[in-house]
Backbone bond lengths (Angstrom), bond angles and torsions (degrees), N, CA, C in turn:
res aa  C-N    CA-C-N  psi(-1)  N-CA   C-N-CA  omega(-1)  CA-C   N-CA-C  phi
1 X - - - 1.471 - - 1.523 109.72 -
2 X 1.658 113.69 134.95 1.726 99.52 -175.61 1.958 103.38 -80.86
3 X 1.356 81.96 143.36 1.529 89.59 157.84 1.484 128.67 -38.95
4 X 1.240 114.98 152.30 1.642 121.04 -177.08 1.682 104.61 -133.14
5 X 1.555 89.24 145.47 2.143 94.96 171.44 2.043 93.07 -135.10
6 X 0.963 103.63 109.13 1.638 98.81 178.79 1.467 100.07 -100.92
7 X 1.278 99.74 143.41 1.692 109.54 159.75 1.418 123.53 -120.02
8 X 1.434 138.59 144.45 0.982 129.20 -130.84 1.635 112.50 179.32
9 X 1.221 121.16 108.05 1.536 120.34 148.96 1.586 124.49 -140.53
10 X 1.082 116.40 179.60 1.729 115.19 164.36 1.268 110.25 -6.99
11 X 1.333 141.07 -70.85 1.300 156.49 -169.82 1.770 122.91 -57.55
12 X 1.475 101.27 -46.56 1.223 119.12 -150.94 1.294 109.05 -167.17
13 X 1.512 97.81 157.03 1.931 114.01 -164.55 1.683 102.35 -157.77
14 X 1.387 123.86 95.72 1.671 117.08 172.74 1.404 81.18 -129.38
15 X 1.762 91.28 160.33 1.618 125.96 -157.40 1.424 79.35 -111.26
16 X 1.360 134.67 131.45 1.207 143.63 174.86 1.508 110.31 -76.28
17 X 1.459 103.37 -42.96 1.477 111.40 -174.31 1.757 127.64 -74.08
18 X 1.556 83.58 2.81 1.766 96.58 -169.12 1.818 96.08 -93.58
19 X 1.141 113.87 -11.69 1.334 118.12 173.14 1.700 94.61 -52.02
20 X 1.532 120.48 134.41 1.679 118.56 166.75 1.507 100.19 -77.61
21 X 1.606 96.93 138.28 1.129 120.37 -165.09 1.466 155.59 78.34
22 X 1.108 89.66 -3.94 1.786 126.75 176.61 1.500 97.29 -93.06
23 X 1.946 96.93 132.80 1.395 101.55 171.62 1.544 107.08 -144.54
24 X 1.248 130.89 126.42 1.566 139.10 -171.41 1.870 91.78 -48.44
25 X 1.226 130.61 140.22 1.329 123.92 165.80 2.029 102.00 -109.41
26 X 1.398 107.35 -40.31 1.683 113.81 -158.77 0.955 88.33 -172.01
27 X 1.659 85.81 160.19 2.172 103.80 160.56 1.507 96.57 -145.63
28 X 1.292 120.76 162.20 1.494 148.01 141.49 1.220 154.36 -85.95
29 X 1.078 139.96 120.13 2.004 110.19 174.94 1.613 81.99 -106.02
30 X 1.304 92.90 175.00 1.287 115.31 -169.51 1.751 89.40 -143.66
31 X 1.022 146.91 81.24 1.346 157.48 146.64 1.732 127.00 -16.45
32 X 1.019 134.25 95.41 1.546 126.89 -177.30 1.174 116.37 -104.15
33 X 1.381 133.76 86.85 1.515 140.94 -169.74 1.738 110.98 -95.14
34 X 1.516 101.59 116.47 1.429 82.89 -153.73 2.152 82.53 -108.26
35 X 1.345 124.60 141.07 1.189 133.58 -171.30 1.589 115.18 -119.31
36 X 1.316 135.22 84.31 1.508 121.48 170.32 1.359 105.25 -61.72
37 X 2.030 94.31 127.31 1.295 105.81 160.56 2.009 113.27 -111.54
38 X 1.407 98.41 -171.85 1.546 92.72 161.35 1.576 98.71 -165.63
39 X 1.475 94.08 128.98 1.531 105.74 -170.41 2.074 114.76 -90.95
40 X 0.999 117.13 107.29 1.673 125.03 -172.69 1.681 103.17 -71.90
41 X 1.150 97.58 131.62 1.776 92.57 171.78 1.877 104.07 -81.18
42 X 1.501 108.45 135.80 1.112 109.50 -174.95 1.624 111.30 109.41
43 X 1.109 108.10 -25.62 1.845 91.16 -169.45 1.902 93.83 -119.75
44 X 0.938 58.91 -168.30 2.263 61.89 -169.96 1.778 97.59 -123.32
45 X 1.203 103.90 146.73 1.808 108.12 -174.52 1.838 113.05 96.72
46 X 1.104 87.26 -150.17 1.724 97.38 176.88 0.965 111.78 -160.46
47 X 1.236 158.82 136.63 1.363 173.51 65.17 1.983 96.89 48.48
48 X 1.040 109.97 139.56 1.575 110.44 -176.51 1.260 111.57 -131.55
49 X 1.450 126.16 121.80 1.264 144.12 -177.75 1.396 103.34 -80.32
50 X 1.949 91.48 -163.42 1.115 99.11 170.59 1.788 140.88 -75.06
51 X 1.031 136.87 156.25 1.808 134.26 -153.65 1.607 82.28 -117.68
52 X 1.198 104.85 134.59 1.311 129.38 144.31 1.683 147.59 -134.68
53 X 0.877 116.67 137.08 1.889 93.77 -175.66 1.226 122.91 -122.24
54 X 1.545 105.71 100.40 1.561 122.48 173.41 1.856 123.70 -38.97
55 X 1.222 123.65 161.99 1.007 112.50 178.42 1.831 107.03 -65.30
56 X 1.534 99.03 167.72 1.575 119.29 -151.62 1.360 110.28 -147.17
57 X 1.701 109.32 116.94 1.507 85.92 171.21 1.500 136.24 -67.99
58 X 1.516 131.10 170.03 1.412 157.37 171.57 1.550 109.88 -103.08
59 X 1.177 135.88 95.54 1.309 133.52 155.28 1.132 132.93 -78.54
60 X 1.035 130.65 103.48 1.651 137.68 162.31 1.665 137.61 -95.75
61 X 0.957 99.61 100.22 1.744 102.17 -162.40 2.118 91.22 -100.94
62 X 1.714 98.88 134.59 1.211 101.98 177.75 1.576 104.87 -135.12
63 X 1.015 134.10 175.76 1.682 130.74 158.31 1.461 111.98 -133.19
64 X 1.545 100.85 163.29 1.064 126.83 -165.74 1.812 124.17 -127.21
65 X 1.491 108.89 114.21 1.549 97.65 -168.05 1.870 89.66 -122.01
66 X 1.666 98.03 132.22 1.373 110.18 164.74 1.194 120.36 -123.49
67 X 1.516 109.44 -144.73 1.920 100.77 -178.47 1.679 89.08 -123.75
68 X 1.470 142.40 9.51 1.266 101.26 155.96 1.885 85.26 -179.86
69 X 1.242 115.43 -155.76 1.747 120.98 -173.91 1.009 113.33 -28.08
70 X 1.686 85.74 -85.76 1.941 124.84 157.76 1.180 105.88 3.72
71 X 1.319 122.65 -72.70 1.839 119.34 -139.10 1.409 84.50 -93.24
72 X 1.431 136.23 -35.51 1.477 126.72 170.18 1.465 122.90 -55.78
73 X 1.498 107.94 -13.74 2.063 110.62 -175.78 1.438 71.80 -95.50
74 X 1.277 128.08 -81.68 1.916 112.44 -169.01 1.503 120.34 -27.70
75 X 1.116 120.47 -66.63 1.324 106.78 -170.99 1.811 126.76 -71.76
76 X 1.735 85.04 -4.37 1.923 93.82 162.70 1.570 113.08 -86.99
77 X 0.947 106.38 -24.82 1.671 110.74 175.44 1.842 119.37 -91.65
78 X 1.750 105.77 -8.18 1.105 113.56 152.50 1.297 120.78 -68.69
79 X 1.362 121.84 -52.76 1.325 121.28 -161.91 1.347 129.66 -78.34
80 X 1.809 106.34 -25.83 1.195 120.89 155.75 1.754 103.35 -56.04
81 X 0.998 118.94 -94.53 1.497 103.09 172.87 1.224 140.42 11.38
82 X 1.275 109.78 -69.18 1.770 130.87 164.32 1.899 103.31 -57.32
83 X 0.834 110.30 -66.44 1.692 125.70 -139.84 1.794 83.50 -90.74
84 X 1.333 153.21 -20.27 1.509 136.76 -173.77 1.449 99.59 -123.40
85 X 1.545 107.45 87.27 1.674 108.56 -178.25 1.356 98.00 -92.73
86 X 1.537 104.16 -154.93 1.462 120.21 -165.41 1.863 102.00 -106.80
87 X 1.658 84.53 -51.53 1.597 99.64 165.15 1.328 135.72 -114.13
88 X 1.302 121.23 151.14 2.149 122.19 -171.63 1.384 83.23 -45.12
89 X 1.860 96.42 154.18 1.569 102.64 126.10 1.129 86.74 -149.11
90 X 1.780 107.95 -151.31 1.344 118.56 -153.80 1.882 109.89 -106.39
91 X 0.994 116.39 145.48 1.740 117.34 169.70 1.473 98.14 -92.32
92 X 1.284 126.45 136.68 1.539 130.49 129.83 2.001 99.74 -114.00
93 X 2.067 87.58 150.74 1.051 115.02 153.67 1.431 126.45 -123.31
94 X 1.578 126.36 167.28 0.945 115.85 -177.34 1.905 116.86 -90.57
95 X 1.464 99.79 -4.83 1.406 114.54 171.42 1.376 112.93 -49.13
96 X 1.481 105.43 -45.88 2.268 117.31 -178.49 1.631 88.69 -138.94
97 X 1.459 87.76 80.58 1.807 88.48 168.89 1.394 98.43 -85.12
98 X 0.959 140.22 75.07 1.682 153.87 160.84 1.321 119.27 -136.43
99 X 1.506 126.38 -27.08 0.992 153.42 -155.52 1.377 108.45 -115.24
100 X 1.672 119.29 130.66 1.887 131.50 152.86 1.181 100.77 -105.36
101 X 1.534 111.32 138.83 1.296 110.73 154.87 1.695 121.00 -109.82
102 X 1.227 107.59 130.33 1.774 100.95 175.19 1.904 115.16 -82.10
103 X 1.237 96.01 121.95 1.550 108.68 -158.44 1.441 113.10 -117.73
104 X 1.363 126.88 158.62 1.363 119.98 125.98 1.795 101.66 -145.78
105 X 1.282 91.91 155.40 1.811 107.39 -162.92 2.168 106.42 -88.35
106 X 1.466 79.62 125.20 1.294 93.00 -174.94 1.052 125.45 -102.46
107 X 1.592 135.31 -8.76 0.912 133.51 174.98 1.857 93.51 -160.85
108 X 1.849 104.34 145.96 1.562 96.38 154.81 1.035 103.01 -150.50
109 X 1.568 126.00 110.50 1.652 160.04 176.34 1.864 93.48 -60.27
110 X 0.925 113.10 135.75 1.423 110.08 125.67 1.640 121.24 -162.29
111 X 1.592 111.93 -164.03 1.352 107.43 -160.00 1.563 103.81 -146.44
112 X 0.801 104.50 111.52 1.750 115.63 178.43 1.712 120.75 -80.95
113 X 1.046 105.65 93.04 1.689 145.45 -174.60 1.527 91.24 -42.25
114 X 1.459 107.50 -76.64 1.505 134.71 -147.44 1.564 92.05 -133.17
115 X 1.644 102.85 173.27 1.728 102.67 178.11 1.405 97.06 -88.74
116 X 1.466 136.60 4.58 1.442 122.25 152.83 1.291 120.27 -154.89
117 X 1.523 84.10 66.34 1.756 99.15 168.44 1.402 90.40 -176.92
118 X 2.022 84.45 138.72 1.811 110.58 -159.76 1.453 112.18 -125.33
119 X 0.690 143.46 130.91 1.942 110.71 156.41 1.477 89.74 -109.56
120 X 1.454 99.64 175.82 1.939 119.75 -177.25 1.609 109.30 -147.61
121 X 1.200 106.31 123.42 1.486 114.01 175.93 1.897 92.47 -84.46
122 X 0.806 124.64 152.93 1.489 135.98 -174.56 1.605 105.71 -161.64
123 X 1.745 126.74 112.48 0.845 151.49 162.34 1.316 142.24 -103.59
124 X 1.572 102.79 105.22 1.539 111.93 -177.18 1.332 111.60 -70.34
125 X 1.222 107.73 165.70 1.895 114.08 148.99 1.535 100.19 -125.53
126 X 1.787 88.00 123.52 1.271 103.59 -176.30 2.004 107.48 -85.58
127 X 1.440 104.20 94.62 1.594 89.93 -152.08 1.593 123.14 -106.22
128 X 1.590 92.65 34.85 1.745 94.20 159.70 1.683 94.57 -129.51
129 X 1.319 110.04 22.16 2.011 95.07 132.43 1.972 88.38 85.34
130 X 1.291 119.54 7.01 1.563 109.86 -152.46 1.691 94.65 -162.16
131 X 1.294 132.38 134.09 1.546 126.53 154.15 1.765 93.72 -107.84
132 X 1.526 97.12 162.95 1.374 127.08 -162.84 1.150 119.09 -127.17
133 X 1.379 119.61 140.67 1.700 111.90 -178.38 1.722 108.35 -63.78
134 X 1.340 91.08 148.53 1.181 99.44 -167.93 2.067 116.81 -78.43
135 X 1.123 106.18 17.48 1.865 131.74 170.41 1.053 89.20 -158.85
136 X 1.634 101.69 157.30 1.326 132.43 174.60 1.693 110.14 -89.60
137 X 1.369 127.44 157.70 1.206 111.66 155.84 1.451 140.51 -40.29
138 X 1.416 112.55 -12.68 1.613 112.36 179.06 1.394 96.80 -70.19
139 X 1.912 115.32 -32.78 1.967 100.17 -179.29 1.484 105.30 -108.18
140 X 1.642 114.54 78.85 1.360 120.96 -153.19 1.758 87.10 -96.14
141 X 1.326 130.21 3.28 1.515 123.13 -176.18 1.649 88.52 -91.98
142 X 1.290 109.19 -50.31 1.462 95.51 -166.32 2.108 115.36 -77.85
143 X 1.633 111.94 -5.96 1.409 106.79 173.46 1.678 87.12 -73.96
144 X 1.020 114.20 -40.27 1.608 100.81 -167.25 1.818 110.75 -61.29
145 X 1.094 85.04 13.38 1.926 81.48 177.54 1.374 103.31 -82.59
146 X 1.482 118.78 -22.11 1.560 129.71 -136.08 1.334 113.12 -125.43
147 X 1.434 109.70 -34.86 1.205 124.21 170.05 1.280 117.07 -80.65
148 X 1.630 109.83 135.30 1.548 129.35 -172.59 1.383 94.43 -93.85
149 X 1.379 113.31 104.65 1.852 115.11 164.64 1.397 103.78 -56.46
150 X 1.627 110.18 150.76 1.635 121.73 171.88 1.409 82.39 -83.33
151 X 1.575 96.36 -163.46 1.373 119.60 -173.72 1.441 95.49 -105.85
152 X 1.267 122.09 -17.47 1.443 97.98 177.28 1.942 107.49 -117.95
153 X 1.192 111.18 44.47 1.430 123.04 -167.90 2.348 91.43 -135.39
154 X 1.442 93.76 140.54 1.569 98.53 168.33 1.265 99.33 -129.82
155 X 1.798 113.51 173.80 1.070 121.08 160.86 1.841 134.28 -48.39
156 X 1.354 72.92 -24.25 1.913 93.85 -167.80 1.614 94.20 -65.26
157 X 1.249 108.10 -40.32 1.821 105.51 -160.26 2.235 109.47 -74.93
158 X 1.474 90.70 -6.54 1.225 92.92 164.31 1.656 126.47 -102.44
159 X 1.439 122.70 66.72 1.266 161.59 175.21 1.658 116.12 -81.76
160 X 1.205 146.74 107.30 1.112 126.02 172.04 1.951 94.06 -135.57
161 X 0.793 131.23 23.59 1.464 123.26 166.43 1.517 91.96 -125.19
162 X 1.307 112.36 142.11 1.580 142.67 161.47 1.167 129.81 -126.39
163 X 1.706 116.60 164.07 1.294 124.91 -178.17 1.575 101.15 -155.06
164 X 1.612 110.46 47.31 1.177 134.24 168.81 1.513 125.49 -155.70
165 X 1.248 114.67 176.65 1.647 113.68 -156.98 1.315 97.09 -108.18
166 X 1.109 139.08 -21.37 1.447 147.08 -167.00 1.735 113.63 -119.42
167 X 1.333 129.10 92.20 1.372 108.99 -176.00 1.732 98.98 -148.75
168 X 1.638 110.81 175.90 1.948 94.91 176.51 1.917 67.64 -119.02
169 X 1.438 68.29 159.85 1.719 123.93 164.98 1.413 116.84 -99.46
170 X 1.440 134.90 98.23 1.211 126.40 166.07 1.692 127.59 -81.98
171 X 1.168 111.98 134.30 1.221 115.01 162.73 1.585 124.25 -123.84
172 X 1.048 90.18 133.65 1.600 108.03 -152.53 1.642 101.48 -102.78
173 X 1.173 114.93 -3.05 1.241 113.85 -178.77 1.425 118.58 -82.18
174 X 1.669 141.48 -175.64 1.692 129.69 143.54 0.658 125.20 -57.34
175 X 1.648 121.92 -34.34 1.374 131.71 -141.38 1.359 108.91 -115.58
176 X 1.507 122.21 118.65 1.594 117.05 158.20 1.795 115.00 -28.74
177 X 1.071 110.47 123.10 1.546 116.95 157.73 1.602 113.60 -78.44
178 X 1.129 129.92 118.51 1.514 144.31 -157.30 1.493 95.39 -118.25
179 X 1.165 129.01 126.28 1.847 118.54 164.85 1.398 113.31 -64.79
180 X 1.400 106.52 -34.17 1.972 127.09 -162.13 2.092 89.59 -72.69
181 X 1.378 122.56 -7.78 1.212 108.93 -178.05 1.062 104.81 -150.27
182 X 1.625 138.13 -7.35 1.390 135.54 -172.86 1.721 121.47 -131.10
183 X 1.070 131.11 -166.60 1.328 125.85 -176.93 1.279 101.85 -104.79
184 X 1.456 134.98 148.59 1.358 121.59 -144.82 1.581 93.60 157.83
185 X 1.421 97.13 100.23 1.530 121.19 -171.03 1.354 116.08 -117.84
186 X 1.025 128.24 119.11 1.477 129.09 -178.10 1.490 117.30 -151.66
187 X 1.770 117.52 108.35 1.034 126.62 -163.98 1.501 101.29 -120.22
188 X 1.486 112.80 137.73 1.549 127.28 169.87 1.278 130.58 -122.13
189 X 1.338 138.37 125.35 1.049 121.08 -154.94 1.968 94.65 -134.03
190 X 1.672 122.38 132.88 1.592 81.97 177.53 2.048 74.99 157.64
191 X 1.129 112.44 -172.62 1.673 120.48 -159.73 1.599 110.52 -100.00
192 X 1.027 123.87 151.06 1.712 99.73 156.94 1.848 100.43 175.55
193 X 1.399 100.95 126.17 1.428 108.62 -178.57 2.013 110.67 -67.10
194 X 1.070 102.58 34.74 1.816 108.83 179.21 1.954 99.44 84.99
195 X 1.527 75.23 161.75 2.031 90.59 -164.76 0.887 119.03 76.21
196 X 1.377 129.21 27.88 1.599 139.44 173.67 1.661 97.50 -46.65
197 X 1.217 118.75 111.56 1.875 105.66 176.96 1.692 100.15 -108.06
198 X 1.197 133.12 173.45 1.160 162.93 153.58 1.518 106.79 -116.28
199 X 1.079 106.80 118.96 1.758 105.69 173.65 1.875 107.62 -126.28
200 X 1.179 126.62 124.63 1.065 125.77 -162.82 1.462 82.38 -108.56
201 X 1.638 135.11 97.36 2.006 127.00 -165.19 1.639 86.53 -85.39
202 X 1.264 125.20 -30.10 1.805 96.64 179.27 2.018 125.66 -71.05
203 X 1.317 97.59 -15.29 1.318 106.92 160.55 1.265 137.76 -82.27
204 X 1.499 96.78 -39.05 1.990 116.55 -172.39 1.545 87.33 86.50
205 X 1.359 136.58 31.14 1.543 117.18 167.34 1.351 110.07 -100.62
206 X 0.995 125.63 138.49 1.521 155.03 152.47 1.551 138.30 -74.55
207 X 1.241 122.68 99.03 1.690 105.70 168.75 1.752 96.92 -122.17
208 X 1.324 80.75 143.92 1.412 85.79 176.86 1.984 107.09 -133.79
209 X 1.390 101.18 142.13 1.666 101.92 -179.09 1.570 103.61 -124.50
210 X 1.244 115.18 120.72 1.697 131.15 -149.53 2.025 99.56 -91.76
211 X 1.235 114.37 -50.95 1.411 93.78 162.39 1.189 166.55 -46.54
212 X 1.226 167.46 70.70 1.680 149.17 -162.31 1.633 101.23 5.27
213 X 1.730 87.91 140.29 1.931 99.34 177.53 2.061 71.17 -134.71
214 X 1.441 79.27 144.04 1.628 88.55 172.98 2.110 100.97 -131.79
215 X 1.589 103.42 110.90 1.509 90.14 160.59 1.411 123.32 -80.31
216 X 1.085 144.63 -11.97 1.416 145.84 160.17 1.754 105.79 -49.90
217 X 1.004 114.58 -63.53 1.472 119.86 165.00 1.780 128.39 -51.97
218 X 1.569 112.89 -15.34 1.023 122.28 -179.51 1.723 110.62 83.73
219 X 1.263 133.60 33.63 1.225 128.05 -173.72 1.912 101.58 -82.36
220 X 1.512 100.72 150.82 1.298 92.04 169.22 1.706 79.95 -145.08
221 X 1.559 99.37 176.96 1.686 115.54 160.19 1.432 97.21 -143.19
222 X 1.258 99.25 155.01 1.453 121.29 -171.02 1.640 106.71 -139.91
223 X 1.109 114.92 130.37 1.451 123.04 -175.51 1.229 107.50 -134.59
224 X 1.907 110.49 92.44 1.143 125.88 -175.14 1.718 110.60 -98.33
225 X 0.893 118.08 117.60 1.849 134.88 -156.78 1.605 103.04 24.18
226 X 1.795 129.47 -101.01 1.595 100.49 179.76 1.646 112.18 -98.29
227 X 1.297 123.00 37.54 1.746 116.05 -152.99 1.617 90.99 -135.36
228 X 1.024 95.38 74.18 2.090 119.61 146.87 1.496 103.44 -30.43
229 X 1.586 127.06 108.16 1.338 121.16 167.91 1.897 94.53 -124.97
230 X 1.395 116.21 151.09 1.198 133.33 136.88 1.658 127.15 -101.28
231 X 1.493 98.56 105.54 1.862 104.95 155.66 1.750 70.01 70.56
232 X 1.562 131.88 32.67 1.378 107.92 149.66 1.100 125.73 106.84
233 X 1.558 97.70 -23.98 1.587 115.08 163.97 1.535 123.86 -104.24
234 X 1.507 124.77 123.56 1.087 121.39 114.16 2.071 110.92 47.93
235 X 1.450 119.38 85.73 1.323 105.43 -177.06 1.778 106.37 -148.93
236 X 0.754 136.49 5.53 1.277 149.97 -138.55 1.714 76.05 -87.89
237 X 1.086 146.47 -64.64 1.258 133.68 154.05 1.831 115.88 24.12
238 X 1.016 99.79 -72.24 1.331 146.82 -153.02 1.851 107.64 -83.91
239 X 1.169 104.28 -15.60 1.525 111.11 -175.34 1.471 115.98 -127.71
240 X 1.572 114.99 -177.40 1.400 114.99 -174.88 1.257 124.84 -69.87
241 X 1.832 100.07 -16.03 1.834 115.74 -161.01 1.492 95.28 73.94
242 X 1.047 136.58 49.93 1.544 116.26 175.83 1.761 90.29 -126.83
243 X 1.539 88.24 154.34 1.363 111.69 -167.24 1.895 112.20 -104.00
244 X 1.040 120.25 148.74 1.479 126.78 176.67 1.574 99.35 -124.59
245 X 1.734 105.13 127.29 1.525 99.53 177.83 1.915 89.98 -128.62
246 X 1.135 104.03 -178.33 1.710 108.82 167.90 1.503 111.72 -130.21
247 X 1.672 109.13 117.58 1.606 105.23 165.20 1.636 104.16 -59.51
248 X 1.519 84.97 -176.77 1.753 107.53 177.37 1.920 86.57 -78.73
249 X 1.517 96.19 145.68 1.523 115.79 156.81 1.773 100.56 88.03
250 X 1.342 119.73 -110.30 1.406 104.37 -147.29 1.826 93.36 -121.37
251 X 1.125 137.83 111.10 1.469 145.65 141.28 1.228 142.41 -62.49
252 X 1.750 126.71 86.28 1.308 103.86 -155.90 1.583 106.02 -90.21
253 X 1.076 116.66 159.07 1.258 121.46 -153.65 1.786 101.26 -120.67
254 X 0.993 139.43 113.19 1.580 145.25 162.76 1.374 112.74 -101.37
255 X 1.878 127.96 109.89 1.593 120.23 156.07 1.356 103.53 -100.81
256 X 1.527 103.27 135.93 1.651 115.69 177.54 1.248 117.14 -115.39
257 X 1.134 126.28 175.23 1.611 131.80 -160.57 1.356 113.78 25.23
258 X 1.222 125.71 68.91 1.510 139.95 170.95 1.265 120.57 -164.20
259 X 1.097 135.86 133.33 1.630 141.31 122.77 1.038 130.22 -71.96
260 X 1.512 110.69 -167.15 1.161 133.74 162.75 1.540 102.78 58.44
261 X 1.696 124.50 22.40 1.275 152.22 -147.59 2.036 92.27 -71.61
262 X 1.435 99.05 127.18 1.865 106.51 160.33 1.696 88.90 -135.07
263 X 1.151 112.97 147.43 1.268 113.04 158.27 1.381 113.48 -154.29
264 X 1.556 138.53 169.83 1.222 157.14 169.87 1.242 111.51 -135.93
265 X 1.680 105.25 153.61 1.519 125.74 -178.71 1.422 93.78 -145.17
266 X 1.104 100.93 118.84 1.673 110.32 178.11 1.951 89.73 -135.08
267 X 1.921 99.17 137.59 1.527 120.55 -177.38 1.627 107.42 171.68
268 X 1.168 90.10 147.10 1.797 99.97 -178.83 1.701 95.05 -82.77
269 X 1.151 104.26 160.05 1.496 120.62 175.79 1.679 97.20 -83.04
270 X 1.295 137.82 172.88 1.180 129.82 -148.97 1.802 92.11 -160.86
271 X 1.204 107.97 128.35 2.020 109.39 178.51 1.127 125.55 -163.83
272 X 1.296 105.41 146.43 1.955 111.65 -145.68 1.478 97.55 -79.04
């Protein structure tokens, strides 16, 4: 099967590789781990802060075979075209078809072999520091196409809708999912005479929503990254301000003072 490089946002979706004559050769990350230290006079080493990882380039080198100059100035003035927008979107390859990357292209090199044959180094900046599964948990049948189970991981543990108060949340990603920086959906639907809590016990996080939720009435809340809505509105008023994030691996999840409990967790897995 030939390789694929898709590009892709809100707007728009072209297959790079469907260009005639274009063929995926490789890709790269290039990783930027950035580490505060602080060095003490007197002791030997460094003391180690906090880790973070800045955006990073993506390398993709592809080639190009035509029938003569010509089709090599076209398809360089194609690709600029495609690849230097106004706004990000996302790269997939078929190298980590599991994986989006949020991009915009910073440079594209290439080198003319023959008078019609090219290759091109082409460099993104991948610039929220992180690639993302390429579906969210709401299309958790089709990440499971992609995802390599461990040996000590099943299908079962990839669950994110409930109709209980007690359940884990897996995240399968490296990366903590943060609401204050990531996409991070969490909808509840279900009864409760006030103190509705969310307790995330592998974090110690807490949200709590202090009013009556009525399911007979149809109440839901939805806690879309930091913006607390009830039935759609606007409620954060109304709550602790407390935040729910998910480490990497297993989250156990406790809702208290409620029944009649439905809930969803919809989020991309997140990786350095």
């Amino acid at each position: 099967m030939k390789k694929q490089i898709k590009l892709f946002n809100g707007s728009f979706e072209y297959t790079l590789t469907d260009l005639p004559g274009v063929k995926f050769l490789d890709g790269q990350e290039e990783i930027d781990m950035k580490v505060d230290t602080q060095e003490n006079k007197g002791t030997d080493g460094v003391i180690l802060g906090s880790t973070t990882f800045g955006p990073f380039n993506l390398i993709l080198n592809i080639s190009y075979k035509g029938n003569d100059a010509e089709d090599v100035r076209l398809i360089k003035q194609k690709l600029r075209s495609l690849l230097f927008r106004r706004e990000p979107y996302y790269i997939w390859h078929s190298d980590t078809p599991q994986k989006k990357y949020a991009v915009y292209c910073e440079t594209l090199d290439s080198e003319d072999l023959t008078n019609s044959f090219s290759t091109f180094k082409i460099t993104f900046v991948v610039y929220k520091g992180f690639s993302e599964s390429l579906k969210s948990t709401k299309d958790i049948n089709f990440l499971l196409e992609d995802i390599h189970l461990s040996e000590d991981r099943s299908v079962e543990d990839y669950e994110y809708d409930f109709n209980r108060s007690r359940f884990v949340i897996y995240n399968a990603g490296d990366v903590t999912v943060d609401p204050r920086e990531h996409y991070l959906n969490i909808k509840i639907e279900g009864s409760s005479d006030g103190e509705l809590t969310i307790n995330n016990k592998t974090t110690k996080e807490r949200f709590i929503y202090k009013p009556t939720l009525r399911s007979r009435t149809g109440d839901w809340l939805d806690l879309n990254g930091v913006y607390p809505k009830k039935n759609g509105v606007n409620c954060g008023i109304d709550t602790n301000h407390g935040l729910i994030s998910l480490v990497p691996g297993i989250n156990k999840i406790e809702i208290q003072n409620a029944n009649e409990i439905k809930t969803s967790w919809d989020f991309n897995f997140l990786y350095k």
